[in-house]
N, C-alpha and C positions, 0 to 999 in steps of 0.2 A: 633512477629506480627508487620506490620507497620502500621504508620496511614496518611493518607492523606497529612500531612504538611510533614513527613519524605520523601514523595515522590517528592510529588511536590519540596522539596528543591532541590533534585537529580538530576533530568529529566528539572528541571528548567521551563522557560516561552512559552509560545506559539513563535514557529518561525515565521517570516512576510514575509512567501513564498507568501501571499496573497496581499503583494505588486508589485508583477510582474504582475498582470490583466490586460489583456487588453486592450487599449483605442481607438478610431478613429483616432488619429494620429498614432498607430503601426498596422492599417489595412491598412493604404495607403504608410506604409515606408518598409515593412517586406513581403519576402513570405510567401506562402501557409504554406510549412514547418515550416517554423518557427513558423509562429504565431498558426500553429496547436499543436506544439513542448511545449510552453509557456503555451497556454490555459492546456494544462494536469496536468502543475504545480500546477494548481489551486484544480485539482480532490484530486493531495497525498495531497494537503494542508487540505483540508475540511476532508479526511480518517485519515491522521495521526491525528487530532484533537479531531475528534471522537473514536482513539484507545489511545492514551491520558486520555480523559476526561472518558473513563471507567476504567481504570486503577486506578486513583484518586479515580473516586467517587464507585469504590468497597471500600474503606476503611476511608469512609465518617464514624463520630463518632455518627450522626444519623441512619446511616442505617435503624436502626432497626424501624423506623416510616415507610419505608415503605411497612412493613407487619401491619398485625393487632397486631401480639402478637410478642414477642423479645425473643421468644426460640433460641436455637444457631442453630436450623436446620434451618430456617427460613434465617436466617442471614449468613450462609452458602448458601443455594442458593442464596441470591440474590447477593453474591460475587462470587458464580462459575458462574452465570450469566454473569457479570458484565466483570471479567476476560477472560471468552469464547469469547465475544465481543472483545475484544483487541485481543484474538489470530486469529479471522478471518481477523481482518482491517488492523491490523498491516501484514500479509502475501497480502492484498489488495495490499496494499502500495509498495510493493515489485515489485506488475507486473505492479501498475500505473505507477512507476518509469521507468522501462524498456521502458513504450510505450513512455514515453518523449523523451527517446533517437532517437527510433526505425520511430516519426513522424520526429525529429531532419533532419534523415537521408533519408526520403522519397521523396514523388514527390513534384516536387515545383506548378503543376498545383492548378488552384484557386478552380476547382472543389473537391479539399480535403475538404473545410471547405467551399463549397454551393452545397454542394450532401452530404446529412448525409449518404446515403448507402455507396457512395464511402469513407467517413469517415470511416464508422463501419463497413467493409471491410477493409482497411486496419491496424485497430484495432485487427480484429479477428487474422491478421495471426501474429499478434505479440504474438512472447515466447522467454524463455532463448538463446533456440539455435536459432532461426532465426535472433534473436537480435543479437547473435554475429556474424552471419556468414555477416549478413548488417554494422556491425561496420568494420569485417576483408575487405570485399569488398570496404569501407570506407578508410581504411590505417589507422583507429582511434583504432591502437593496445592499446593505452594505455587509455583509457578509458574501453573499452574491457576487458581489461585482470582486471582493475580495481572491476567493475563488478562481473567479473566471482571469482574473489580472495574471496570478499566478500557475493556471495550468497554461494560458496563452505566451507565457516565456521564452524565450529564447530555449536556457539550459530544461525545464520543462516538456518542451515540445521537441527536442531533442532527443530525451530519452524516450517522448512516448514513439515518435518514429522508428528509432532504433527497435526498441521491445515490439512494436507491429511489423516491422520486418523480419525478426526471429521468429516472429506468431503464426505469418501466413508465406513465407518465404524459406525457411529452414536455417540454415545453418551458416555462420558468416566465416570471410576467409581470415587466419589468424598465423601472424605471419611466425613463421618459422615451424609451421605445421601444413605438407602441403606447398603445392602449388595453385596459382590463382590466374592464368593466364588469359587474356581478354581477346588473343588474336592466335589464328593457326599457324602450327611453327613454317607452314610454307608461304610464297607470295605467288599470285597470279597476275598477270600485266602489271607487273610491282606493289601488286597492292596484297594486303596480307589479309585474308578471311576472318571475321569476327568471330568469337566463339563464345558461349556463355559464360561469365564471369560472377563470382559473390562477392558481397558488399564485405569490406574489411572493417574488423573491428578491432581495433585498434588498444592493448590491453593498459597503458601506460598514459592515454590519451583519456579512456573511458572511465579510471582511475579516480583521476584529476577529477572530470564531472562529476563521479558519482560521491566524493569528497564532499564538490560545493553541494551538491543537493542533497545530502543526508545533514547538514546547517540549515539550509532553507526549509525541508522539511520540517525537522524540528521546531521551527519557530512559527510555521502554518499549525502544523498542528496543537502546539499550544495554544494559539490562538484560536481555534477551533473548539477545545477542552474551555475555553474559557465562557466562549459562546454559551454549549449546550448542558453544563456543568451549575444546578439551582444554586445561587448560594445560602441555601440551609439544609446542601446535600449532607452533611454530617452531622446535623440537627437530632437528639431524643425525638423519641415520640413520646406522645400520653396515650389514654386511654379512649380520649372522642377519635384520634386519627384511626386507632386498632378497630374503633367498630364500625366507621366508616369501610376502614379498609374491607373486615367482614360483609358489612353491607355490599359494596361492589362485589364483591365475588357470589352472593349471592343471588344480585340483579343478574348478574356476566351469567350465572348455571342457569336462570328460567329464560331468558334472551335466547341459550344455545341449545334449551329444551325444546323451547316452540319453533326454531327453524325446522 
C-alpha cells in the first residue's frame, strides 16, 4: 500500500505550465492561433492538477476523518472515489492536450477567440484522427507521429479503455465494497448459470499506472509546450507591433460588419 509522501516523491512537484498565461502584451504580439493554442495550456494545467491532487490525497494518512467512522469499507470508497477522479482527468488531459495542438494549427482569424461559438466550434471537431490528419496537412509529421506513438501505448490505451468503460458502462466492481458474482449461486445439470458481472478495478493496481502516467504525461506535454510556445513569447513590444495590432482589430470589426 502507498502513502501520500511515497507518491508525492515519484510524481514529484506541480509543473509551472501556469506560467505561460496570457497577458496584454501577448494579445497585441500573437495571433488568433496561437494565443488560442497557449490559453488551452492553461485548461491541461488546472486538470492535470486536479488528477494529481486526487491521486495524493486518496492515500492521505487521515482519510479516514472524512467519514464518521474509519471502517475499512468506508475508507475504501473514499479512495475508489478519489482514484476514479484521477482516471477521468487524467484521460481529460489527454484530449486538452490534443486541442492545443489542433488551435496551434487553426485559423489565425481574431474571430477564434471574440466568438466563443466560433471557438467551441472549432473545439467540438477536434479528436485523435482529425488532429492528425491537420497535423499531416501541416508537414508537422513529427509531432504527429509523436502523439499518435504515445496515445497508441500499452499503459495509455489502458487507461483510455478503462475511463470508456466507466463512460458508457457505469460503475466498476471494487473489491471489498460489494459483491461481484459472475455465476448464480445454484447449478443446473452441474453447470452454474451466468450472471451479469462488472469489470474490477482494481485500487492499488490502477495506482501504480496512474504513477507511471502522470511522468510520461509530464514529459509529453512539455514537449508539446515546446512545440507550440514562439520563442520571443516573452519578447517587449514597440510601437510598429501596437499599430499593427490596432490595425487587425480594425480589419477583424469591418470583415464582421459586412458578414
Amino acid at each position: 500500500m502507498y502513502t501520500d509522501r511515497e507518491i508525492e516523491a515519484i510524481i514529484g512537484k506541480v509543473p509551472n505550465w501556469h506560467e505561460y498565461e496570457l497577458n496584454d502584451v501577448h494579445y497585441m504580439h500573437f495571433s488568433a492561433n496561437i494565443l488560442a493554442s497557449i490559453h488551452k495550456i492553461g485548461d491541461v494545467f488546472h486538470t492535470f492538477c486536479n488528477a494529481r491532487a486526487a491521486l495524493l490525497f486518496a492515500y492521505q494518512k487521515k482519510i479516514e476523518r472524512l467519514m464518521n467512522n474509519d471502517t475499512e469499507s468506508e475508507v475504501t470508497f473514499i479512495r475508489s472515489h478519489l482514484l476514479l477522479n484521477s482516471l477521468v482527468l487524467y484521460n481529460i488531459c489527454i484530449d486538452l492536450s490534443w486541442q492545443v495542438l489542433w488551435l496551434r494549427f487553426g485559423t489565425e482569424n481574431l474571430e477564434l477567440i471574440h466568438n466563443n461559438k466560433i471557438y467551441d466550434h472549432s473545439l467540438n471537431e477536434c479528436n485523435f484522427e482529425t488532429l492528425q490528419y491537420r497535423l499531416t496537412l501541416a508537414k508537422e509529421f513529427k509531432i504527429r507521429d509523436y502523439i499518435k506513438n504515445m496515445f497508441e501505448s500499452n499503459l495509455w490505451g489502458d487507461i483510455r479503455r478503462k475511463y470508456n468503460y466507466h463512460k458508457h458502462r457505469g460503475s466498476f466492481y471494487i473489491e471489498g465494497l460489494g459483491e461481484n458474482r459472475d455465476k448464480l449461486m445454484f447449478s443446473l445439470n452441474g453447470q452454474q448459470p451466468k450472471c451479469i458481472a462488472r469489470e474490477e478495478f482494481n485500487l492499488e493496481e490502477w495506482t501504480g499506472k496512474f504513477i507511471v502516467f502522470n511522468g510520461q504525461f509530464l514529459t509529453y506535454f512539455e514537449n508539446i509546450i515546446g512545440f507550440v510556445i514562439p520563442q520571443n513569447y516573452n519578447s517587449p513590444i514597440g510601437a510598429e507591433e501596437i499599430i499593427r495590432f490596432l490595425i487587425r482589430l480594425e480589419e477583424n470589426k469591418k470583415q464582421v460588419t459586412n458578414v
